[in-house]
TORTIDREN-869022 format. One line per 4 residues: their letters; for each residue x, y, z of N, C-alpha, C, O. Coordinates in steps of 0.05 Angstrom, whole numbers, m for minus. Example, Ala and Ser with C-alpha at 12.3 -4.5 7.8 and 13.67 -1.06 7.14 Angstrom:
% residues 2
as> 264,m114,156,246,m90,156,264,m66,156,285,m66,169 | 257,m45,142,273,m21,143,258,1,157,268,23,161
END
This chain:
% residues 276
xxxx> m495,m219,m362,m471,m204,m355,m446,m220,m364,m443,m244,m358 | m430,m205,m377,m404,m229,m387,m387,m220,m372,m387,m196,m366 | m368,m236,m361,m335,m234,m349,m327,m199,m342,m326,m188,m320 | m323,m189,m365,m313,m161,m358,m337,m141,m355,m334,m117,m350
xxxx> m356,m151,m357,m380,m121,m338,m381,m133,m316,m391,m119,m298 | m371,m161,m308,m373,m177,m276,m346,m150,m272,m353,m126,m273 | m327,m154,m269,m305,m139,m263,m313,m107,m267,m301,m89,m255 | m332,m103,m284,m325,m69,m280,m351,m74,m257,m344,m68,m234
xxxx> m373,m82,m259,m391,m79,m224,m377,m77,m202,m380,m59,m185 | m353,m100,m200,m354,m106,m173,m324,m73,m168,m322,m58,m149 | m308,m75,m195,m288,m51,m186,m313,m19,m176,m307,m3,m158 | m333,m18,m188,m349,10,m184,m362,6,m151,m364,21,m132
xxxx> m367,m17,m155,m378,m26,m116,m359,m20,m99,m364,m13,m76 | m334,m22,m110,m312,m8,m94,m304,18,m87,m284,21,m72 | m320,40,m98,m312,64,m102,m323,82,m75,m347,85,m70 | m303,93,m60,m308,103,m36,m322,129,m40,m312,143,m58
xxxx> m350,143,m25,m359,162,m32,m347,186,m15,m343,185,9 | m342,205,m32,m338,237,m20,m341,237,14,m320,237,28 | m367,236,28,m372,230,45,m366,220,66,m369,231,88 | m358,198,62,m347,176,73,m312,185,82,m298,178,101
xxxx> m308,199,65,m276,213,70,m274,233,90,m256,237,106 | m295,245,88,m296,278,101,m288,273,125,m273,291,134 | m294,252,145,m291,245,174,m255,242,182,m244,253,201 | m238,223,158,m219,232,151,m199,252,150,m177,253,161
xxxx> m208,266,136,m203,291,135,m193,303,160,m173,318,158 | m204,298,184,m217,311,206,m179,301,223,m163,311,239 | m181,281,208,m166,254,234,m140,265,219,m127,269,240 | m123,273,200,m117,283,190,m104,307,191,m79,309,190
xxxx> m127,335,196,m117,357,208,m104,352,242,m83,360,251 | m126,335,255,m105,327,280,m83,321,278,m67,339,284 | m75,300,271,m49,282,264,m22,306,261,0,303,272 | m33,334,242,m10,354,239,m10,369,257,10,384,259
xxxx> m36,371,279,m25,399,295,m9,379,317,10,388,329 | m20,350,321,m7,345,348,25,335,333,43,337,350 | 32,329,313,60,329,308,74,363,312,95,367,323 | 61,379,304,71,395,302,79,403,328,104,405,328
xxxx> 70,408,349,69,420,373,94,391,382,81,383,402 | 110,379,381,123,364,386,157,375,391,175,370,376 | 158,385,409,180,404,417,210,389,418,232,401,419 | 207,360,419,231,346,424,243,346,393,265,335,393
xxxx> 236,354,369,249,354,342,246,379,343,226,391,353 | 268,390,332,280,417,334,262,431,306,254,455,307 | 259,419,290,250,425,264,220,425,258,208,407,271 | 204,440,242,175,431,236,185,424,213,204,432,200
xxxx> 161,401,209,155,381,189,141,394,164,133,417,169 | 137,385,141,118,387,127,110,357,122,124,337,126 | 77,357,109,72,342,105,53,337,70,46,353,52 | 49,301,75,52,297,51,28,277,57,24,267,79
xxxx> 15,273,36,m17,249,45,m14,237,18,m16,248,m3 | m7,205,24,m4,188,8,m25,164,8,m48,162,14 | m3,145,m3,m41,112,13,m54,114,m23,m50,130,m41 | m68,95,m22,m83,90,m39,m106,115,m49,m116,114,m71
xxxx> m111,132,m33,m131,148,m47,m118,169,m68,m133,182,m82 | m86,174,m69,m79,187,m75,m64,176,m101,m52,192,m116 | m64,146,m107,m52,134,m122,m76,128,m136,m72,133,m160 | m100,119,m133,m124,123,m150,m133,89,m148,m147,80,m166
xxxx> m125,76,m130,m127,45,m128,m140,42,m93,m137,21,m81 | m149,58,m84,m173,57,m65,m189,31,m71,m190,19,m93 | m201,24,m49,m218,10,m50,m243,5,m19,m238,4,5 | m267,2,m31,m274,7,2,m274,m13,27,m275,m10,52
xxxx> m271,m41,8,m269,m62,30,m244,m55,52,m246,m57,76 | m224,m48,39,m205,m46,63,m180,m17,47,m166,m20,26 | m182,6,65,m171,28,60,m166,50,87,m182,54,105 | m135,64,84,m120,73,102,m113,100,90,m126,106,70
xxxx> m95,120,99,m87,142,107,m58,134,104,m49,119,121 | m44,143,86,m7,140,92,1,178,91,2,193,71 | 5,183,124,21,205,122,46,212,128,57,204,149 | 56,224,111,87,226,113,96,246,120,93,265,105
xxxx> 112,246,148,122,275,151,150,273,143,163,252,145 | 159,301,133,179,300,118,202,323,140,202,347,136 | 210,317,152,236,336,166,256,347,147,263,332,129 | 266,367,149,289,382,130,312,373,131,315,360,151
xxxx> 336,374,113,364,359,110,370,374,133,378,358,150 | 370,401,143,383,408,158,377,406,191,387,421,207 | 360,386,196,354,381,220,368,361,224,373,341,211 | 383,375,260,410,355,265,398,335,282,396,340,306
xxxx> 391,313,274,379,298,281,370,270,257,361,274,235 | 377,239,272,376,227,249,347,221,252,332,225,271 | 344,207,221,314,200,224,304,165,243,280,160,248 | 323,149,249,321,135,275,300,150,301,279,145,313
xxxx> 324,172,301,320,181,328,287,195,328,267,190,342 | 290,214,305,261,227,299,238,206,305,219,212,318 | 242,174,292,220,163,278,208,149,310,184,146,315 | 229,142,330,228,147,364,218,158,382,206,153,403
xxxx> 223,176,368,210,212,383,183,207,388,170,204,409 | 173,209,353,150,205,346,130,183,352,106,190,355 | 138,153,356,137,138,364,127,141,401,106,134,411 | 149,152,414,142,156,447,117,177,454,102,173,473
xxxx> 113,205,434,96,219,445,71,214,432,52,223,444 | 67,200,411,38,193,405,30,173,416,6,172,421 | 44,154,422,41,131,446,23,146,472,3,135,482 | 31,164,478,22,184,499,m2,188,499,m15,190,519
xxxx> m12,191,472,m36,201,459,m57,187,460,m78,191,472 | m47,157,437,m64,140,422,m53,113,435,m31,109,426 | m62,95,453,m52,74,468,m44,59,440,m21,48,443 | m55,54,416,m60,28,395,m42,39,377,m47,33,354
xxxx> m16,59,382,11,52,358,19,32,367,24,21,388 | 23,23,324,32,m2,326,56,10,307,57,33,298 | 73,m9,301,101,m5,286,95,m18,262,89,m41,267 | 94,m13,238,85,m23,217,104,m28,186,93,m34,165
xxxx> 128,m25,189,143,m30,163,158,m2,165,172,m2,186 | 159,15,155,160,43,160,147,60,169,156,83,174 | 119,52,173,93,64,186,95,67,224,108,50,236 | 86,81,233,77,73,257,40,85,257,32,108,255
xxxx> 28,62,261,m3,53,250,m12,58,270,m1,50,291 | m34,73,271,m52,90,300,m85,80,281,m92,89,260 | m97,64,294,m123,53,291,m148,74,300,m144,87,321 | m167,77,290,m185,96,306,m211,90,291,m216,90,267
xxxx> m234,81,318,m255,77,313,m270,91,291,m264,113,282 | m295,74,281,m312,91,261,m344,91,266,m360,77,253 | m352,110,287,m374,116,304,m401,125,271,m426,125,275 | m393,129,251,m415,138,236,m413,115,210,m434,105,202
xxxx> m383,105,197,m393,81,189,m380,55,210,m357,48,214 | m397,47,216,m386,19,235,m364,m8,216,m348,m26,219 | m378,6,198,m363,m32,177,m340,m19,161,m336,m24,138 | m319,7,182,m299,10,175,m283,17,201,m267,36,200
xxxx> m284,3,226,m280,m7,247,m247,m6,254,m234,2,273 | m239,m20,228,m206,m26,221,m185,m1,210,m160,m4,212 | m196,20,200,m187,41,188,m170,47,209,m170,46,234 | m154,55,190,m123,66,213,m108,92,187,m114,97,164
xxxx> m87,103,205,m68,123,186,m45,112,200,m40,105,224 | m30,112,172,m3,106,173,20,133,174,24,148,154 | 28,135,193,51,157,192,77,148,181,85,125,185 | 92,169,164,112,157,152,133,174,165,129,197,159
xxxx> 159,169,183,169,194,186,195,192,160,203,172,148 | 201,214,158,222,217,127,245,242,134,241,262,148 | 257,239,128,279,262,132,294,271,103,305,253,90 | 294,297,96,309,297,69,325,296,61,341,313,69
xxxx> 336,275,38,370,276,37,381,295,28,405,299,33 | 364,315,9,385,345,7,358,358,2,336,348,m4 | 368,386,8,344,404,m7,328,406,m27,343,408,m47 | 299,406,m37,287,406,m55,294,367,m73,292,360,m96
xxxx> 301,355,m55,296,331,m67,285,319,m62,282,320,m37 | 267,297,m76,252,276,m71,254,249,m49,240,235,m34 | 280,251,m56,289,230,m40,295,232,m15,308,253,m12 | 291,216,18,293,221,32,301,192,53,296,170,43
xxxx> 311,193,77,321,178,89,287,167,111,273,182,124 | 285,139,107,270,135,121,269,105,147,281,85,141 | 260,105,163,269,84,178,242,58,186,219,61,196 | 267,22,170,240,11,175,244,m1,210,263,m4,225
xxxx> 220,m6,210,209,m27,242,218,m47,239,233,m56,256 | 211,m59,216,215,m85,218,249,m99,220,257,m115,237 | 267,m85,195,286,m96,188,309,m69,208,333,m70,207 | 294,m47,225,311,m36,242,345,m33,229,367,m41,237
xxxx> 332,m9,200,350,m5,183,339,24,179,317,31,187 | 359,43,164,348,60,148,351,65,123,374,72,116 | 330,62,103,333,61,71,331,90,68,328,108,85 | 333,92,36,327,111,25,303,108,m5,303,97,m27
xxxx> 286,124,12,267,115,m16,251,142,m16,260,160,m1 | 230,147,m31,217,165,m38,183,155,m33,179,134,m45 | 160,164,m18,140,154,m25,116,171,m37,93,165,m43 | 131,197,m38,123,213,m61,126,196,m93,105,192,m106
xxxx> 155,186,m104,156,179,m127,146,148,m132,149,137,m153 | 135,136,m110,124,119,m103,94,116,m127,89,103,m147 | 82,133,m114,60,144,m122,65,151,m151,55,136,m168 | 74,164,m153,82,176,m180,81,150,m197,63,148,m213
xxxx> 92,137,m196,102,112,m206,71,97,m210,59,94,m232 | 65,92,m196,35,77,m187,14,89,m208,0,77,m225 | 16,122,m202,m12,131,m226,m8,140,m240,m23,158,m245 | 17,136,m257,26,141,m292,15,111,m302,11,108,m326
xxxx> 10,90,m285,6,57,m305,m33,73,m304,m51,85,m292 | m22,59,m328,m47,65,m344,m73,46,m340,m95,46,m351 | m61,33,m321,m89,3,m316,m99,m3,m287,m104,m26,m279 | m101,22,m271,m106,14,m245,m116,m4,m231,m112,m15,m210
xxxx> m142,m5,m260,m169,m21,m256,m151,m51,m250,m167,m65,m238 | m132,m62,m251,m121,m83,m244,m116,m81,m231,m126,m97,m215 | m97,m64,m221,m92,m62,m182,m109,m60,m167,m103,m69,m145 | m141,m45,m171,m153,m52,m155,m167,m83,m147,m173,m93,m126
xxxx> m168,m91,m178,m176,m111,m176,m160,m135,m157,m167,m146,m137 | m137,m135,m171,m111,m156,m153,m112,m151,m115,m109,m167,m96 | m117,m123,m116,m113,m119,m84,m136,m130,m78,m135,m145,m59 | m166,m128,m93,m193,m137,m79,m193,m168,m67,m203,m180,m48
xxxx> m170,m175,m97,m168,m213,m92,m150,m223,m69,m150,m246,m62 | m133,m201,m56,m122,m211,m41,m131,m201,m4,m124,m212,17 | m144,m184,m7,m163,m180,19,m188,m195,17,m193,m205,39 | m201,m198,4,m220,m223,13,m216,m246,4,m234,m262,m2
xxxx> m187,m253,3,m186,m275,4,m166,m286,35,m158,m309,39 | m162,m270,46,m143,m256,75,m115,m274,69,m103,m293,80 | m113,m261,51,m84,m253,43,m55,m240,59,m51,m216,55 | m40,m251,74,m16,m231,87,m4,m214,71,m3,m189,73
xxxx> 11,m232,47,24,m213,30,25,m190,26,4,m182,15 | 52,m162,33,49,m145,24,32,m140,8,23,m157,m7 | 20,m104,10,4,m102,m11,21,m89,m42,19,m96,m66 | 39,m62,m22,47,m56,m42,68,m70,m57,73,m61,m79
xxxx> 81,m92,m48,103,m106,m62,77,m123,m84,81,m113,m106 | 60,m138,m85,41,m148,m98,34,m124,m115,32,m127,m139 | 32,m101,m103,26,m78,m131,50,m70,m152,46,m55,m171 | 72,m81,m145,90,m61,m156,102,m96,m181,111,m96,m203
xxxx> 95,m117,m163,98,m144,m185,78,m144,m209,84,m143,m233 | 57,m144,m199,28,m143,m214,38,m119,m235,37,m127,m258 | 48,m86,m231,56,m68,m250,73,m82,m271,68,m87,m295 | 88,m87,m260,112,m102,m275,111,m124,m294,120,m123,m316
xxxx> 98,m146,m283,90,m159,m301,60,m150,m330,56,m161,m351 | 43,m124,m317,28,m130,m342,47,m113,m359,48,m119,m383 | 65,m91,m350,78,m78,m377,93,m84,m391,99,m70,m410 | 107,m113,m385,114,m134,m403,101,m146,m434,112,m160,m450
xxxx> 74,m133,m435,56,m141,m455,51,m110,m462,41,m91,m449 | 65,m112,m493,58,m86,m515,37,m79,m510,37,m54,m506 | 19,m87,m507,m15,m87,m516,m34,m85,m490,m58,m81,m491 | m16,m90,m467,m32,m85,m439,m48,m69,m440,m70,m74,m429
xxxx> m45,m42,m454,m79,m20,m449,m107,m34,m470,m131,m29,m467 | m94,m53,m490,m120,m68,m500,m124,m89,m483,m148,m91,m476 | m114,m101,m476,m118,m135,m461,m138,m124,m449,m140,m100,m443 | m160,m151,m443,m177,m158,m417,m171,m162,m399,m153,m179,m395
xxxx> m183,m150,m379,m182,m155,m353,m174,m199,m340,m161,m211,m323 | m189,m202,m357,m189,m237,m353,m158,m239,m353,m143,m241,m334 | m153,m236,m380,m125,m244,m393,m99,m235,m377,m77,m246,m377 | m108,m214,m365,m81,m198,m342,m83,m216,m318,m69,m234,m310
xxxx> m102,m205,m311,m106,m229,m283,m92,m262,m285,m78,m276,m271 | m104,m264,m308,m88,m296,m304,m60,m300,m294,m50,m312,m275 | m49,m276,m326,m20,m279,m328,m20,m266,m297,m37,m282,m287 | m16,m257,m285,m9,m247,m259,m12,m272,m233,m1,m272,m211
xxxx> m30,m288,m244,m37,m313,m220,m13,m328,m235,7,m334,m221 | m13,m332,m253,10,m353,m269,38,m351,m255,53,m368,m245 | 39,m325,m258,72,m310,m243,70,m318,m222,87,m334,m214 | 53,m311,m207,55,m317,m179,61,m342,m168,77,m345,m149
xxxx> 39,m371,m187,44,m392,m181,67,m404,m190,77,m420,m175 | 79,m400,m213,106,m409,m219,134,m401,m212,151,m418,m205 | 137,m376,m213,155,m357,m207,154,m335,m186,174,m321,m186 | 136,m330,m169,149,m308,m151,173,m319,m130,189,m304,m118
xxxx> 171,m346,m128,184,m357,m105,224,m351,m119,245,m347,m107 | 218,m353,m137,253,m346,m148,253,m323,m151,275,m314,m160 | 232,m302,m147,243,m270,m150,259,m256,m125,251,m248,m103 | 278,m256,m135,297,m239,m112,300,m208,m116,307,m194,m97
xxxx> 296,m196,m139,299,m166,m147,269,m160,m148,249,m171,m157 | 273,m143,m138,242,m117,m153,252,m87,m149,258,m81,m126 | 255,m70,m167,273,m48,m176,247,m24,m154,223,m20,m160 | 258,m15,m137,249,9,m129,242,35,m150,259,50,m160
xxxx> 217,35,m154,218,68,m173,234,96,m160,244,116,m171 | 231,88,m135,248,119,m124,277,119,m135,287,141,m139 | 291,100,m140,326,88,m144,316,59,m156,311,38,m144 | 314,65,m183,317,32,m194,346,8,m189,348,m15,m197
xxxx> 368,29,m172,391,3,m164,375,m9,m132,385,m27,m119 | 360,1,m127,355,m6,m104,333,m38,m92,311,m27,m94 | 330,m52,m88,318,m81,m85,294,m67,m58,296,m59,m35 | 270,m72,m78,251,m73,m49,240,m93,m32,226,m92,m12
xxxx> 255,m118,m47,250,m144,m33,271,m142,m6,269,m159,12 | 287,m123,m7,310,m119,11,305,m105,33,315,m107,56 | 284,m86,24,275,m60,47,242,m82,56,225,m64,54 | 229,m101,61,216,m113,69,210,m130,78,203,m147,60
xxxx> 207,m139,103,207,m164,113,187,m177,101,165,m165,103 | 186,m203,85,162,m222,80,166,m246,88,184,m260,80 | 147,m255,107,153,m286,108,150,m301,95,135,m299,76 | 164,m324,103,159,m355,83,128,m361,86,119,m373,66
xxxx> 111,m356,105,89,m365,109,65,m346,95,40,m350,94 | 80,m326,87,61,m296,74,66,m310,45,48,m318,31 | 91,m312,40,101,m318,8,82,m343,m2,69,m342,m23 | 82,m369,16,72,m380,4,48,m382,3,40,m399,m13
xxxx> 21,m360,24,m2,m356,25,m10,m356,2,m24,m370,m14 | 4,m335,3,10,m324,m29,m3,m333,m70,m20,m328,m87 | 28,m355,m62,32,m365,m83,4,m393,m76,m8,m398,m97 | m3,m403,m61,m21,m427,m53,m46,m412,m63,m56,m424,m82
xxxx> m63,m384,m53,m87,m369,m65,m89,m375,m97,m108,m383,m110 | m58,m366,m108,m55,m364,m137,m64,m382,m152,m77,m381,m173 | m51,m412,m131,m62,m438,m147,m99,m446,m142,m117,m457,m153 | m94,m430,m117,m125,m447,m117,m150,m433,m131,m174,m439,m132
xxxx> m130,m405,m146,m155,m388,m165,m152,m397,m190,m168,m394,m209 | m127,m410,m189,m130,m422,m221,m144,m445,m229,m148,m452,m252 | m151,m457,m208,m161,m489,m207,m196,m476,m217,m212,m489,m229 | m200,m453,m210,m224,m447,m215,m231,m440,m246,m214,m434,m263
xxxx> m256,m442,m250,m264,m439,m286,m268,m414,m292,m290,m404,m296 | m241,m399,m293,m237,m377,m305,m255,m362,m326,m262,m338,m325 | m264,m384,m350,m274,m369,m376,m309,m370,m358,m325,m360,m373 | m323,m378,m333,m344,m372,m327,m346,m348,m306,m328,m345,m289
xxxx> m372,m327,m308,m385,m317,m285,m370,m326,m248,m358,m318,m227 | m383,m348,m262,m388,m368,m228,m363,m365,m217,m359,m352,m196 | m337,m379,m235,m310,m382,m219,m296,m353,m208,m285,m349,m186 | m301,m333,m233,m297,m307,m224,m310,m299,m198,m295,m285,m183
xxxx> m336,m304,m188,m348,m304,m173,m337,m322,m150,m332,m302,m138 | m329,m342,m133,m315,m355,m121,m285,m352,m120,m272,m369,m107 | m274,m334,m133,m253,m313,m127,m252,m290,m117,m235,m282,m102 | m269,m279,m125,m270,m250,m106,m302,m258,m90,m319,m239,m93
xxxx> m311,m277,m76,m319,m267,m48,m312,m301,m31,m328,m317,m22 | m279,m301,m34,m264,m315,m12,m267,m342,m16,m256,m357,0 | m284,m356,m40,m298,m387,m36,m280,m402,m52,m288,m418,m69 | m248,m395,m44,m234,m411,m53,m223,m445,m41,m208,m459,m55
END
């Protein structure tokens, strides 16, 4: 087996079956009737199912649910207050919301597969900034701000790149290797840097990866910009809390995958299952 059928095995071992979703599904239709029936927002929601399965960079070691309810421009009500609301009455519900970036994260057991234990859905609440637009006002936990971003064009953005097979890969390297670092800020660097290279849809898998550990080890620590696809004036290093101790997890994994013998099986192998 050479280098890149190692990488296409281990990306296909990743591939979540039909099946395995359907339970999903289930958690899902809940999630909208009990928002819906939520009488303290004057407005019904629509909704929107985002997350990795919908961006095409799933993976089964570790995978979530991002739903976004979207409230109308004309609901007099800010999205603070909404994202509160929402916040106090599912608390009611589900003892385990947690506050998650813009998410508020509701965990729920997995009685038929057990070794997905951790699975959770992320609720996004969103409010629209005008009619029929993309863009919408949303509020984070962390930095107890409200941006404006899109996680519709989010997506969008994510599955026009033509090389997913690297994002899945990059995200696999950074969950078993228990990685803090954002995921999606790591996805949206990792984008960025391979379309820097004309030729990215020919390159190898090897050759991307590197350059992406390279960046990381030399340079992420001076990146202060990363251009939001919803509003490219917008800084998503700005809308995210990362710590100094995530950043340099980070950049320290990077070095200690490079120390490994890249052009072999083996080292590839002691990168993706944590034996760094």
């Amino acid at each position: 087996m050479g280098i890149e059928e190692y990488f296409n095995a281990i990306d296909r071992d990743q591939f979540v079956p039909e099946e395995e979703w359907q339970w999903i599904e289930e958690i899902i239709c809940e999630m909208k009737e009990i928002i819906g029936k939520i009488s303290s927002i004057p407005e019904l929601p629509t909704f929107y199912e985002a997350g990795s399965k919908k961006k095409g960079t799933m993976i089964r070691d570790l995978y979530d649910v991002d739903l976004v309810i979207i409230y109308p421009n004309r609901t007099n009500m800010s999205i603070e207050r909404i994202s509160f609301i929402l916040k106090d009455e599912l608390t009611k519900i589900y003892y385990n919301v947690q506050l998650k970036n813009i998410a508020l994260s509701i965990l729920f057991p997995n009685k038929k597969y057990p070794n997905k234990q951790n699975f959770h859905i992320d609720l996004v609440p969103a409010r629209e900034l005008s009619n029929n637009s993309q863009l919408a006002w949303i509020y984070t936990w962390d930095l107890r701000k409200v941006i404006k971003s899109s996680v519709q064009l989010h997506i969008e953005a994510t599955r026009s790149f033509q090389r997913l097979d690297i994002i899945r890969l990059i995200k696999l390297w950074r969950i078993r290797n228990y990685c803090e670092y954002p995921g999606f800020i790591l996805e949206r660097i990792s984008i960025e840097i391979t379309q820097k290279f004309e030729n990215y849809l020919e390159m190898s898998q090897k050759k991307i990866l590197i350059k992406i550990f390279m960046y990381i080890r030399d340079e992420l620590e001076d990146l202060h910009f990363l251009k939001d696809p919803a509003d490219p004036s917008q800084n998503l290093l700005q809308n995210k809390y990362i710590s100094r101790s995530d950043l340099h997890s980070l950049i320290n994994l990077a070095r200690k995958t490079l120390f490994q013998n890249l052009n072999t099986i083996e080292g590839w192998r002691n990168v993706y299952t944590g034996n760094l």
